[in-house]
PDB file of N, CA, C and O in Angstrom, chain B, residues numbered from 101:
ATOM      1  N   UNK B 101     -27.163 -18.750  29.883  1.00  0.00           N
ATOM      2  CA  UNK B 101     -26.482 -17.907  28.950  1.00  0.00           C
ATOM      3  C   UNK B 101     -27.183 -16.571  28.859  1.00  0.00           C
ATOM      4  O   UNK B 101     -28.393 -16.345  28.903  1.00  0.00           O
ATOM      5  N   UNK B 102     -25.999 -15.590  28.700  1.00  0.00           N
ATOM      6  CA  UNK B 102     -26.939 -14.607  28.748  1.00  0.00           C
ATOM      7  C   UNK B 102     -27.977 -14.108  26.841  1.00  0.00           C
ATOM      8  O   UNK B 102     -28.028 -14.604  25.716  1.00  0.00           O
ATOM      9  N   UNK B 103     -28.366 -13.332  27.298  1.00  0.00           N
ATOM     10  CA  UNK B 103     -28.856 -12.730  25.922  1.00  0.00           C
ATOM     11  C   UNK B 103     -28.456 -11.938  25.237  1.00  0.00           C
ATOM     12  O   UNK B 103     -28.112 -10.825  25.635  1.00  0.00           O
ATOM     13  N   UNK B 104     -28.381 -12.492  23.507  1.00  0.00           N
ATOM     14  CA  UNK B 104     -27.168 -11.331  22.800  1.00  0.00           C
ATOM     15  C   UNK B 104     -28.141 -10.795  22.356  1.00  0.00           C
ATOM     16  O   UNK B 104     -29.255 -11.119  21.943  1.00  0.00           O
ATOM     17  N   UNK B 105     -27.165  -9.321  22.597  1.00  0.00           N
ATOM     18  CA  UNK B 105     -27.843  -8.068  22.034  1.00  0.00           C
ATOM     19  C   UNK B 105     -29.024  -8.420  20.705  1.00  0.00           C
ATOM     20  O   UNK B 105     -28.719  -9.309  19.909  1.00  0.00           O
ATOM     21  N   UNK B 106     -29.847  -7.960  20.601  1.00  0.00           N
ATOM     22  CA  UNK B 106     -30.866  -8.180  19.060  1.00  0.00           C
ATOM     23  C   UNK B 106     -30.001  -7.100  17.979  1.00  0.00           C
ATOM     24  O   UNK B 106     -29.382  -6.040  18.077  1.00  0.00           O
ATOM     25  N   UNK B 107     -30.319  -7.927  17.068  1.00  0.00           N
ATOM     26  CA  UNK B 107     -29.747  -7.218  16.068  1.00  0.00           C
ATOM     27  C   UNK B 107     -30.948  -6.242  15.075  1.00  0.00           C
ATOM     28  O   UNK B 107     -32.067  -6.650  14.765  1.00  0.00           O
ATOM     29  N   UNK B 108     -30.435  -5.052  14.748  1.00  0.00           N
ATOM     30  CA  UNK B 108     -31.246  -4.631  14.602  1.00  0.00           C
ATOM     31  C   UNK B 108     -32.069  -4.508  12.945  1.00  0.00           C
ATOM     32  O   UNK B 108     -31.502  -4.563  11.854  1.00  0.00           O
ATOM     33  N   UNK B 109     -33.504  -4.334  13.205  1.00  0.00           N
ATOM     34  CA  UNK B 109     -33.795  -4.467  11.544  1.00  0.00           C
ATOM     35  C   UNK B 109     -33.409  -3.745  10.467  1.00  0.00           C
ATOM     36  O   UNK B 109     -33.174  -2.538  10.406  1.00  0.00           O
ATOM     37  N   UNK B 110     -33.342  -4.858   9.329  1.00  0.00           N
ATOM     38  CA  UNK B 110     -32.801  -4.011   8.171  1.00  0.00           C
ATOM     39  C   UNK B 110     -33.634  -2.820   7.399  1.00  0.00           C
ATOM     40  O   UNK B 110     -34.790  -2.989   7.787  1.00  0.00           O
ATOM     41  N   UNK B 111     -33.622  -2.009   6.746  1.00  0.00           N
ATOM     42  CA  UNK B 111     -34.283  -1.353   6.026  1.00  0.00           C
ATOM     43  C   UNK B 111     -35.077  -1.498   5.245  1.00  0.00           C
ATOM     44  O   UNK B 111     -34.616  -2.072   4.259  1.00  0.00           O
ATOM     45  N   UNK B 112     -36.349  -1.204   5.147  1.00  0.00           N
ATOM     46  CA  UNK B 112     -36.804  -1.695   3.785  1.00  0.00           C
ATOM     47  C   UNK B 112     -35.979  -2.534   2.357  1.00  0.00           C
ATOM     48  O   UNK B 112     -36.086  -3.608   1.763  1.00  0.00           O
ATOM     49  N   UNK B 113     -35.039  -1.150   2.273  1.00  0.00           N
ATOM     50  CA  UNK B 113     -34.652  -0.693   1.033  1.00  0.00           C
ATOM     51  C   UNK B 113     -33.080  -1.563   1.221  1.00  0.00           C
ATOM     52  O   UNK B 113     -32.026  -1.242   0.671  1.00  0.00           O
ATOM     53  N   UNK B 114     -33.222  -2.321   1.829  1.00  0.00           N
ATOM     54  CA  UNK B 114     -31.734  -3.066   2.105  1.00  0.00           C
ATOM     55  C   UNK B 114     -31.460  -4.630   1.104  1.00  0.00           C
ATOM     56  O   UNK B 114     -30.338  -5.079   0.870  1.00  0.00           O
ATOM     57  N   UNK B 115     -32.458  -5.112   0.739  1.00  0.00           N
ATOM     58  CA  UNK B 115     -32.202  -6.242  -0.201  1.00  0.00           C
ATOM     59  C   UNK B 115     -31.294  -6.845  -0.727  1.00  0.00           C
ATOM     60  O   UNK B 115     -30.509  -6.469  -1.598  1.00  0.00           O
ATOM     61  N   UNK B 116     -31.437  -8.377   0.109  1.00  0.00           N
ATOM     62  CA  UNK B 116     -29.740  -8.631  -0.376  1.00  0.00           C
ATOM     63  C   UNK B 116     -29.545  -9.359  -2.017  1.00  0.00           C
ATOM     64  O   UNK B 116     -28.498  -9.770  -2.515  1.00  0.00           O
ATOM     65  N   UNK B 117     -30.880  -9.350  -2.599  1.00  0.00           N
ATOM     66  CA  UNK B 117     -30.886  -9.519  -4.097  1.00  0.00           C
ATOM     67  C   UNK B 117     -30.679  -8.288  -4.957  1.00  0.00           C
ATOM     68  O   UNK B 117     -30.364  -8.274  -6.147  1.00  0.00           O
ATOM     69  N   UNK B 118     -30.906  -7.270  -4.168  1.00  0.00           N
ATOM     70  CA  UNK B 118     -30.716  -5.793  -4.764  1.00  0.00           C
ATOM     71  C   UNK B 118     -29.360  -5.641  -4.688  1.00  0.00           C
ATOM     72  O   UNK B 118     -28.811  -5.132  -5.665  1.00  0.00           O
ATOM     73  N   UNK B 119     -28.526  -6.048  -3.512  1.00  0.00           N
ATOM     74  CA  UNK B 119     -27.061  -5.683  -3.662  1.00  0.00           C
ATOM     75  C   UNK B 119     -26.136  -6.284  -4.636  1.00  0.00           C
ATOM     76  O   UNK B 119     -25.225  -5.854  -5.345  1.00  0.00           O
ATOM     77  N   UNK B 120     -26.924  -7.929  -4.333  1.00  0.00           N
ATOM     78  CA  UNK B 120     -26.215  -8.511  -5.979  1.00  0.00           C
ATOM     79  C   UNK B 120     -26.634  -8.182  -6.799  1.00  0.00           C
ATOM     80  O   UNK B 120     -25.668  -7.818  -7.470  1.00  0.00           O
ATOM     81  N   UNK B 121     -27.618  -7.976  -7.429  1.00  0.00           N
ATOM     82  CA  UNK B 121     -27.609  -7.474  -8.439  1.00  0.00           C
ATOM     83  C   UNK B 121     -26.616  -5.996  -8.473  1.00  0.00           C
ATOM     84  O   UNK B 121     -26.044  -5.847  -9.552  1.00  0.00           O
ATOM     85  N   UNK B 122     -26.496  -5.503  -8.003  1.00  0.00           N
ATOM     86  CA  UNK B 122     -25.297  -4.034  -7.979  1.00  0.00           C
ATOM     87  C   UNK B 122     -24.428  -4.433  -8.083  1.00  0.00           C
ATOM     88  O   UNK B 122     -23.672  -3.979  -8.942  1.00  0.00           O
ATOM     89  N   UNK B 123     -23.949  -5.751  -7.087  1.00  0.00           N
ATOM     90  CA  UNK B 123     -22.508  -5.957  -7.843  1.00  0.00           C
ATOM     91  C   UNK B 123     -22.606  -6.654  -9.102  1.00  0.00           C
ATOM     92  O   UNK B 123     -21.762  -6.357  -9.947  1.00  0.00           O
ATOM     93  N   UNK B 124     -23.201  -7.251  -9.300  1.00  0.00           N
ATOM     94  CA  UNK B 124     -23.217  -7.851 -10.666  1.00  0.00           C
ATOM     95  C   UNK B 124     -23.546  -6.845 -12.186  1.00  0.00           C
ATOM     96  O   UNK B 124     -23.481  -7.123 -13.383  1.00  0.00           O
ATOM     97  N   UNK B 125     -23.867  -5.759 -11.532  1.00  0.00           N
ATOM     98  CA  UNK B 125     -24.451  -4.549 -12.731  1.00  0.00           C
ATOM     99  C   UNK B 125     -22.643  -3.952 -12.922  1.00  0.00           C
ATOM    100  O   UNK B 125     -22.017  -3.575 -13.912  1.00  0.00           O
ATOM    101  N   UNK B 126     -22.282  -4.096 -11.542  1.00  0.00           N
ATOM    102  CA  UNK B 126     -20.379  -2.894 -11.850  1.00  0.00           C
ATOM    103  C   UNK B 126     -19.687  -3.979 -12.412  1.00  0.00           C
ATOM    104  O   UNK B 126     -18.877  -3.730 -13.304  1.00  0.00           O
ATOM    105  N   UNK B 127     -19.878  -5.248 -12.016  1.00  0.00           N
ATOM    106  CA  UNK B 127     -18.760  -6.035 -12.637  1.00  0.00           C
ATOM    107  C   UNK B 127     -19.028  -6.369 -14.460  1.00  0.00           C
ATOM    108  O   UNK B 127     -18.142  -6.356 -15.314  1.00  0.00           O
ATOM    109  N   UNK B 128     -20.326  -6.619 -14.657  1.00  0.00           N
ATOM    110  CA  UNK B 128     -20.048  -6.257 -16.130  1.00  0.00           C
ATOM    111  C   UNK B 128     -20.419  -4.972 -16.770  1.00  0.00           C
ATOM    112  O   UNK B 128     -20.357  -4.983 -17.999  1.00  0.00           O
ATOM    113  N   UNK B 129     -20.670  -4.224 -16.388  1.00  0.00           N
ATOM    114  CA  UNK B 129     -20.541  -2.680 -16.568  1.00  0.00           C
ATOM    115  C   UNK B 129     -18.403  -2.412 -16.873  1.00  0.00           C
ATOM    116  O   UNK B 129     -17.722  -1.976 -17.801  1.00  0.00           O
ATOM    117  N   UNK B 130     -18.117  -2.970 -15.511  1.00  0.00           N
ATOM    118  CA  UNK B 130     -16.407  -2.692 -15.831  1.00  0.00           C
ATOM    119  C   UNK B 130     -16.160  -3.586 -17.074  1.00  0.00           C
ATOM    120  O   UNK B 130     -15.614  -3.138 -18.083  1.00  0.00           O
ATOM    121  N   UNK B 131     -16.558  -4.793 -16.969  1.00  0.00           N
ATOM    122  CA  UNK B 131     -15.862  -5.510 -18.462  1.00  0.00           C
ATOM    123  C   UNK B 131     -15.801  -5.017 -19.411  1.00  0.00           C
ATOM    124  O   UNK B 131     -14.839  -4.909 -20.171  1.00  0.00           O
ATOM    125  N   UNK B 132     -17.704  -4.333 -19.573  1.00  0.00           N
ATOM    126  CA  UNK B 132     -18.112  -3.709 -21.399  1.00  0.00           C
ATOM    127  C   UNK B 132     -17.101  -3.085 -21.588  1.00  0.00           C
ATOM    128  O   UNK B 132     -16.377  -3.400 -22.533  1.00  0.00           O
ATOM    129  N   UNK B 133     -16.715  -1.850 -20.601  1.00  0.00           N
ATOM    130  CA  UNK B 133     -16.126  -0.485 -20.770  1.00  0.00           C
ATOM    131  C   UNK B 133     -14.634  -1.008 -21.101  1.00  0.00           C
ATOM    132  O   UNK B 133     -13.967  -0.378 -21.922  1.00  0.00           O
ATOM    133  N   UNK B 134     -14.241  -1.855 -20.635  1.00  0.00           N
ATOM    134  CA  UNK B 134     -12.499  -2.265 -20.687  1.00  0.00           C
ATOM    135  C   UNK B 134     -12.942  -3.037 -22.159  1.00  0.00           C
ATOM    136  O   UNK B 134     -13.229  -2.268 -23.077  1.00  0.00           O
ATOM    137  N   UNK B 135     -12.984  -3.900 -22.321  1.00  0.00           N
ATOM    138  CA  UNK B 135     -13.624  -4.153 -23.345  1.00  0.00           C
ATOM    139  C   UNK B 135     -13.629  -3.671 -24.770  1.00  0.00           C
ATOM    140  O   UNK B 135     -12.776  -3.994 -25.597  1.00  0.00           O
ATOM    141  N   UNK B 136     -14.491  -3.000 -24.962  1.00  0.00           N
ATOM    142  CA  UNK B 136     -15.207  -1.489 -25.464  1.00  0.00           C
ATOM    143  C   UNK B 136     -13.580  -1.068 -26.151  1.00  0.00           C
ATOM    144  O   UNK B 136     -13.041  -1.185 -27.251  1.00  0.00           O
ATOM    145  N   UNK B 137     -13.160  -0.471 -24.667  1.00  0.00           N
ATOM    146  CA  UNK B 137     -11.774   0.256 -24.552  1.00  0.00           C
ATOM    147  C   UNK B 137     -10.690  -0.646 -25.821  1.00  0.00           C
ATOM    148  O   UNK B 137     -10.194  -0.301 -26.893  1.00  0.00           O
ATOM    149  N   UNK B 138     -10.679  -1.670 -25.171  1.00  0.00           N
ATOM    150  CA  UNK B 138      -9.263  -2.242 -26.008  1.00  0.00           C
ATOM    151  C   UNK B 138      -9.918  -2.700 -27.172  1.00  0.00           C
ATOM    152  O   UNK B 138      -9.115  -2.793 -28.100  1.00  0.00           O
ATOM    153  N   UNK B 139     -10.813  -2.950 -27.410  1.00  0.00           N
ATOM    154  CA  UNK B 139     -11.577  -2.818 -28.757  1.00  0.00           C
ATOM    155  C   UNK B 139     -10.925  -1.705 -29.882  1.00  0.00           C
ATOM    156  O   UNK B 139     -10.123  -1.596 -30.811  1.00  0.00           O
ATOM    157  N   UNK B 140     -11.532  -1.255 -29.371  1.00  0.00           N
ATOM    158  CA  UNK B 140     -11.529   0.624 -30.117  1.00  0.00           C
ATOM    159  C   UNK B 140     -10.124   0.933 -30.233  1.00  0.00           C
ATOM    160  O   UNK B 140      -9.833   1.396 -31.336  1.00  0.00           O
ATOM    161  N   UNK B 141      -9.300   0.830 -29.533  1.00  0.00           N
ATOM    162  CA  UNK B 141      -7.970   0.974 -29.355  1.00  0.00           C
ATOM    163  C   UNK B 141      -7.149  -0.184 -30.232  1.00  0.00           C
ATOM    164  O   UNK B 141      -5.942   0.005 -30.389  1.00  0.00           O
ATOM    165  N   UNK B 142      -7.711  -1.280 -30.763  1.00  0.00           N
ATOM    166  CA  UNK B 142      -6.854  -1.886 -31.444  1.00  0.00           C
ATOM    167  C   UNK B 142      -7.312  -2.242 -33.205  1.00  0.00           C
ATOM    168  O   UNK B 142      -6.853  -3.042 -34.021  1.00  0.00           O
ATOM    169  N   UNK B 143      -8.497  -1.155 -33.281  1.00  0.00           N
ATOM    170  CA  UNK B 143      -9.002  -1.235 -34.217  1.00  0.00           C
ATOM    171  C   UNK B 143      -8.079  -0.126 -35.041  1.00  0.00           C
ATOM    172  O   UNK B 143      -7.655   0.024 -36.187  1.00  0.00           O
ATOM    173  N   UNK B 144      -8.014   0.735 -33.441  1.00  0.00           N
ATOM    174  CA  UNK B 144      -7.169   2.322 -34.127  1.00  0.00           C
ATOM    175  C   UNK B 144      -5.537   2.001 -34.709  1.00  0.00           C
ATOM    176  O   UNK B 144      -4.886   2.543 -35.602  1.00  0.00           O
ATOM    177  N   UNK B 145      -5.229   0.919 -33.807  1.00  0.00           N
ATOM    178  CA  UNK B 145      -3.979   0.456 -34.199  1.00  0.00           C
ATOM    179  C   UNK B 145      -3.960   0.034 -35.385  1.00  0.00           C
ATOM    180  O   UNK B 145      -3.342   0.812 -36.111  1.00  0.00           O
ATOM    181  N   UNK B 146      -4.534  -1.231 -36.135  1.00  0.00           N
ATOM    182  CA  UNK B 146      -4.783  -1.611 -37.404  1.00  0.00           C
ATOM    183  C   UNK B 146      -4.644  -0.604 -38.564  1.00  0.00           C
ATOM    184  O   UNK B 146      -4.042  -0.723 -39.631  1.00  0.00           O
ATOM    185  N   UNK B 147      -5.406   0.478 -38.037  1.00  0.00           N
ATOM    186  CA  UNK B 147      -5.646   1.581 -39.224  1.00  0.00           C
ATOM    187  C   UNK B 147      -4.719   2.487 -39.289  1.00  0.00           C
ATOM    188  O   UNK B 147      -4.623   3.134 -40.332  1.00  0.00           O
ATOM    189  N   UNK B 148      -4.019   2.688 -38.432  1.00  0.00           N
ATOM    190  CA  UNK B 148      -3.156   3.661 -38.472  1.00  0.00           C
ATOM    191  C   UNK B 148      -1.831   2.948 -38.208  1.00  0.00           C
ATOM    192  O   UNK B 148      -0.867   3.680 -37.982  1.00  0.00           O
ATOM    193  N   UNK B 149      -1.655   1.713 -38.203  1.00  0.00           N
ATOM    194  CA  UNK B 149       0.015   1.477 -37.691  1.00  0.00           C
ATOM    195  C   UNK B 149       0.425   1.440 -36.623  1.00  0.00           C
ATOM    196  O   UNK B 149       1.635   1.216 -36.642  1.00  0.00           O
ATOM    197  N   UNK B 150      -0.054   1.571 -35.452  1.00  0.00           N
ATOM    198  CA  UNK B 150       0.278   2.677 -34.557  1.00  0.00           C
ATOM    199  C   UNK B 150       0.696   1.077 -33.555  1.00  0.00           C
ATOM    200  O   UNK B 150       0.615  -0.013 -34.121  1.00  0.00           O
ATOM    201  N   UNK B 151       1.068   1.168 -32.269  1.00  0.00           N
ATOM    202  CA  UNK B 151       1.416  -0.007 -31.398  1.00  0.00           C
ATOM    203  C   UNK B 151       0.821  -0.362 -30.360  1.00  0.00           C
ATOM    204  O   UNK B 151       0.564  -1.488 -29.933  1.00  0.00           O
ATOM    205  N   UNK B 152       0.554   0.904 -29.861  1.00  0.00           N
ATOM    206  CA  UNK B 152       0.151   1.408 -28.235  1.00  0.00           C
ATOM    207  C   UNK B 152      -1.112   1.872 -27.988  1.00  0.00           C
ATOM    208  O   UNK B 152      -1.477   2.265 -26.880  1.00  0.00           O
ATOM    209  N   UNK B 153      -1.859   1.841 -29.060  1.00  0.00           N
ATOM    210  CA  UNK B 153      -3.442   1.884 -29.175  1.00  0.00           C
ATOM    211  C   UNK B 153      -4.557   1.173 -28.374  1.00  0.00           C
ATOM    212  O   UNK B 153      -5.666   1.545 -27.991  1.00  0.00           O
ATOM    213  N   UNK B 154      -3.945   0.148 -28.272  1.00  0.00           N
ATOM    214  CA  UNK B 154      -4.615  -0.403 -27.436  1.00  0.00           C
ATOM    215  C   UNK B 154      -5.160  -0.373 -25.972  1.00  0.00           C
ATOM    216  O   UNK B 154      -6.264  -0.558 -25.459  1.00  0.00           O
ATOM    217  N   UNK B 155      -3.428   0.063 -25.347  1.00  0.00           N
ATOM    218  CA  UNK B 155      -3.496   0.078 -24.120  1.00  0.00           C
ATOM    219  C   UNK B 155      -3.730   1.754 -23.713  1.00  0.00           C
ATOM    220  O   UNK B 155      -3.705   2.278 -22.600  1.00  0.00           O
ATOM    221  N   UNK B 156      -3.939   2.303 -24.926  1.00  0.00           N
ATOM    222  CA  UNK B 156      -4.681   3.981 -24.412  1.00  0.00           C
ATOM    223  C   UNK B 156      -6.230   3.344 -24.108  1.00  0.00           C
ATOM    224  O   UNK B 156      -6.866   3.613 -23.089  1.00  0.00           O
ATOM    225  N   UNK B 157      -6.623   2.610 -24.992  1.00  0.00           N
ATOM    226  CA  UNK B 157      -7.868   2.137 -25.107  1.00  0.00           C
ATOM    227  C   UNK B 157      -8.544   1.344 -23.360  1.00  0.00           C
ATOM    228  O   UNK B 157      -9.532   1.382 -22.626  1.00  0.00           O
ATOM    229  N   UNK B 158      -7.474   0.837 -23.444  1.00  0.00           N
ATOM    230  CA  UNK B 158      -7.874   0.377 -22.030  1.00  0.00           C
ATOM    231  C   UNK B 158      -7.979   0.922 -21.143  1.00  0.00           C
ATOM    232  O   UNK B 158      -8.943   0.672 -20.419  1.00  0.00           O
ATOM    233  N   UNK B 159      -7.102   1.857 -20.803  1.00  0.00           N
ATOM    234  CA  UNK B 159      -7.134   2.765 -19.760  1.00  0.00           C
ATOM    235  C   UNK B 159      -8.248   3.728 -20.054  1.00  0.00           C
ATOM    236  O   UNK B 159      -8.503   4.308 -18.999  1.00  0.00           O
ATOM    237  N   UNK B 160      -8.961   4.119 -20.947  1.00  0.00           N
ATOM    238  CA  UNK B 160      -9.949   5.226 -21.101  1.00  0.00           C
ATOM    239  C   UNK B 160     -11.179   4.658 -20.725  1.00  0.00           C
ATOM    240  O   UNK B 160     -12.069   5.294 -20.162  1.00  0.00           O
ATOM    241  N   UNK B 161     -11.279   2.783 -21.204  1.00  0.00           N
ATOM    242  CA  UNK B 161     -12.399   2.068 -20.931  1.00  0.00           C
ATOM    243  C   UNK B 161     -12.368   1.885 -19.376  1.00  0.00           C
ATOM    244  O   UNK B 161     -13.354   1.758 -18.650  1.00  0.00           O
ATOM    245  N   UNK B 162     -10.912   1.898 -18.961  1.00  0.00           N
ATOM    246  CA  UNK B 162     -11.453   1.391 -17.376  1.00  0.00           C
ATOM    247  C   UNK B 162     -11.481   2.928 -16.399  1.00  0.00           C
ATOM    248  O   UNK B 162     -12.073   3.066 -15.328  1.00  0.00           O
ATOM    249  N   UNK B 163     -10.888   3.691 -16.926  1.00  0.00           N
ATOM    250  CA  UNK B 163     -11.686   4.784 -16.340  1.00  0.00           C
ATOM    251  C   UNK B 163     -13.228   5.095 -16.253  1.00  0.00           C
ATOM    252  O   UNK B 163     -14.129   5.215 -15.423  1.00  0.00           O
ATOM    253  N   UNK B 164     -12.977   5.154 -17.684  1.00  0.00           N
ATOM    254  CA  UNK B 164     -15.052   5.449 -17.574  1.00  0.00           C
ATOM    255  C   UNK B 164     -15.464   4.584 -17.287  1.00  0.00           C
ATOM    256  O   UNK B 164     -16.432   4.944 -16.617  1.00  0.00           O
ATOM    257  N   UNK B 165     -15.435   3.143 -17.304  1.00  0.00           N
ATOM    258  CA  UNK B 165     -16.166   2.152 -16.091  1.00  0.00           C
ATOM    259  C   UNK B 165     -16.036   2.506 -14.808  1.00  0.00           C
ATOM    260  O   UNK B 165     -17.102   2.544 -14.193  1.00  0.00           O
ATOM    261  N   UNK B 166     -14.957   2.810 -14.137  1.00  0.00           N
ATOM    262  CA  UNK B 166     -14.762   3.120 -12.229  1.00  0.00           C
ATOM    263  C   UNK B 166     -15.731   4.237 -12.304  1.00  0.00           C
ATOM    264  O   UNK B 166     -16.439   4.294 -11.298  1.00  0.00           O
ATOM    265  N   UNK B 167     -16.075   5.515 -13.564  1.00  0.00           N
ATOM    266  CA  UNK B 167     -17.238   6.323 -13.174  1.00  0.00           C
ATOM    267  C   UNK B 167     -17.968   5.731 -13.270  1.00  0.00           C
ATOM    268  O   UNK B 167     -18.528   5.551 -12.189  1.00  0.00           O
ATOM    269  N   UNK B 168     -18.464   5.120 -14.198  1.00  0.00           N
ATOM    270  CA  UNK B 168     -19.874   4.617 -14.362  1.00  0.00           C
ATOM    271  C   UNK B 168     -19.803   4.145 -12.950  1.00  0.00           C
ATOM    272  O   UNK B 168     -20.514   4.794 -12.183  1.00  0.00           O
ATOM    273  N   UNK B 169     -18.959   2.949 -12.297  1.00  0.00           N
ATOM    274  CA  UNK B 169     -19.570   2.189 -11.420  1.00  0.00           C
ATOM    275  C   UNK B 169     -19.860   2.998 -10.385  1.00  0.00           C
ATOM    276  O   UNK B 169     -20.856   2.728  -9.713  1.00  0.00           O
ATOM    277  N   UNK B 170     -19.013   4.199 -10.036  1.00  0.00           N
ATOM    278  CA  UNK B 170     -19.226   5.316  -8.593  1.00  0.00           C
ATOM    279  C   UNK B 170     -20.695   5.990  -8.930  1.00  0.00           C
ATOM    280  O   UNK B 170     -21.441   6.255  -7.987  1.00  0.00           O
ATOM    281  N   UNK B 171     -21.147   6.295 -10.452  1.00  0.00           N
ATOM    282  CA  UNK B 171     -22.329   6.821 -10.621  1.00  0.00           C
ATOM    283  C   UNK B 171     -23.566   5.774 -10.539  1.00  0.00           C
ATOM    284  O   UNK B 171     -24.748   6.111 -10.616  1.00  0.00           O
ATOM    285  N   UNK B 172     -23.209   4.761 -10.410  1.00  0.00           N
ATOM    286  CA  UNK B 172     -24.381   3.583  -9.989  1.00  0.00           C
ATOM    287  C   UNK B 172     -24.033   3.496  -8.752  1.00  0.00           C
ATOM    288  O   UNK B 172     -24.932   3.414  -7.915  1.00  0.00           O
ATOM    289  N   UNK B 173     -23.043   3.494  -8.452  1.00  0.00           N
ATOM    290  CA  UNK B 173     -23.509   2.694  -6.602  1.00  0.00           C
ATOM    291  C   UNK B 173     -24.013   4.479  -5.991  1.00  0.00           C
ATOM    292  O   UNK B 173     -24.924   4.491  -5.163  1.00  0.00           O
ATOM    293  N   UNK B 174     -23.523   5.611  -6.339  1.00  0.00           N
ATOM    294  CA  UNK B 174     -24.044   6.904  -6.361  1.00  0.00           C
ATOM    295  C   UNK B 174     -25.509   6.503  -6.161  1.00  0.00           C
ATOM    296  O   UNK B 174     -26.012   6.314  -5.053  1.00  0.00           O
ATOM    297  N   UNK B 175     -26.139   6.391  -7.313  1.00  0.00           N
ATOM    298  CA  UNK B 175     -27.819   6.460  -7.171  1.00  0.00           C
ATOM    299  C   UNK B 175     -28.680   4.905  -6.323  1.00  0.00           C
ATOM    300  O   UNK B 175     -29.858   4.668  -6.056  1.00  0.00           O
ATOM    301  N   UNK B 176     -27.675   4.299  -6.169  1.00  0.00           N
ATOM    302  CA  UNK B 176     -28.105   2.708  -5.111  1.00  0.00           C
ATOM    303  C   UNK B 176     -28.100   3.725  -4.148  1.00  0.00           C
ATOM    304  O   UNK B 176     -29.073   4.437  -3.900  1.00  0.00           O
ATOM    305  N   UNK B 177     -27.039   3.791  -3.623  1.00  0.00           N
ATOM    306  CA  UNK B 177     -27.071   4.121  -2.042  1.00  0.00           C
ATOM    307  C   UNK B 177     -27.911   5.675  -1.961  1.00  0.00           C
ATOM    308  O   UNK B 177     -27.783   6.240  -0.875  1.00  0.00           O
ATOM    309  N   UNK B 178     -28.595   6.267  -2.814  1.00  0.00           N
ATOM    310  CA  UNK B 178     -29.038   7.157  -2.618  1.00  0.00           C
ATOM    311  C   UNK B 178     -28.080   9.024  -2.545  1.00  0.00           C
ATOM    312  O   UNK B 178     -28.731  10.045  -2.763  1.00  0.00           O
ATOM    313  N   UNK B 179     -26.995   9.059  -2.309  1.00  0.00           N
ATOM    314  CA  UNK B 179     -25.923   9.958  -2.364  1.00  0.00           C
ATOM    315  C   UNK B 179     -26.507  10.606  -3.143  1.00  0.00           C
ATOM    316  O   UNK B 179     -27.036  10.152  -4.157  1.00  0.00           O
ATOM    317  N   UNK B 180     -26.508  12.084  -2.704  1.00  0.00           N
ATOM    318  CA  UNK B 180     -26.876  13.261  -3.519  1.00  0.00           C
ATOM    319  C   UNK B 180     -28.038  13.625  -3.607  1.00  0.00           C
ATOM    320  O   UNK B 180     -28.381  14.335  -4.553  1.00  0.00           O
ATOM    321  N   UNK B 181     -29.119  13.139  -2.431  1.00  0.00           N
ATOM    322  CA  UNK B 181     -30.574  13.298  -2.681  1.00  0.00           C
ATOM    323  C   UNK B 181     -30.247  14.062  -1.818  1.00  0.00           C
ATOM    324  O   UNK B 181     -29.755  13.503  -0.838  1.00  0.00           O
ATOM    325  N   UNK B 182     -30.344  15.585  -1.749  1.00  0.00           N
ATOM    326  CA  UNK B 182     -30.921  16.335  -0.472  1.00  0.00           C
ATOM    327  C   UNK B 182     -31.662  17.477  -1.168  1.00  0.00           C
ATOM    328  O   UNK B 182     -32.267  18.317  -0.501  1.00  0.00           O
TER     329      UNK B 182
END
């Protein structure tokens, strides 16, 4: 048989406990924020009457979670160091 190519070494900085942990930092990072979101949004409803409070709420929480999570995997992968 012949010989397969070697694969080549990983990086120091490559850790595959470091990556879970990253995903595990965005996935409840996204919950808090959605969360958070429809929280706040149905508290606003209560107080004011209102119907649709909620689901403003959500959408503001899961926005600012998809930043948060682009601004963490941002500083993981290093992006923006020059």
């Amino acid at each position: 048989m012949a010989d397969s190519p070697r694969k080549p070494d990983l990086p120091p900085d490559d850790n595959p406990w470091r990556a879970a942990g990253l995903v595990t930092a965005i996935g409840a990072e996204l919950a808090v924020c959605v969360g958070l979101g429809w929280w706040l949004g149905t508290v606003y409803d209560n107080r004011n009457g209102t119907r649709y409070g909620y689901l403003a709420g959500l959408i503001v929480g899961l926005v600012a979670g998809i930043g948060s999570a682009v601004g963490l995997v941002r500083k993981y992968s290093g992006a923006g160091k020059h």
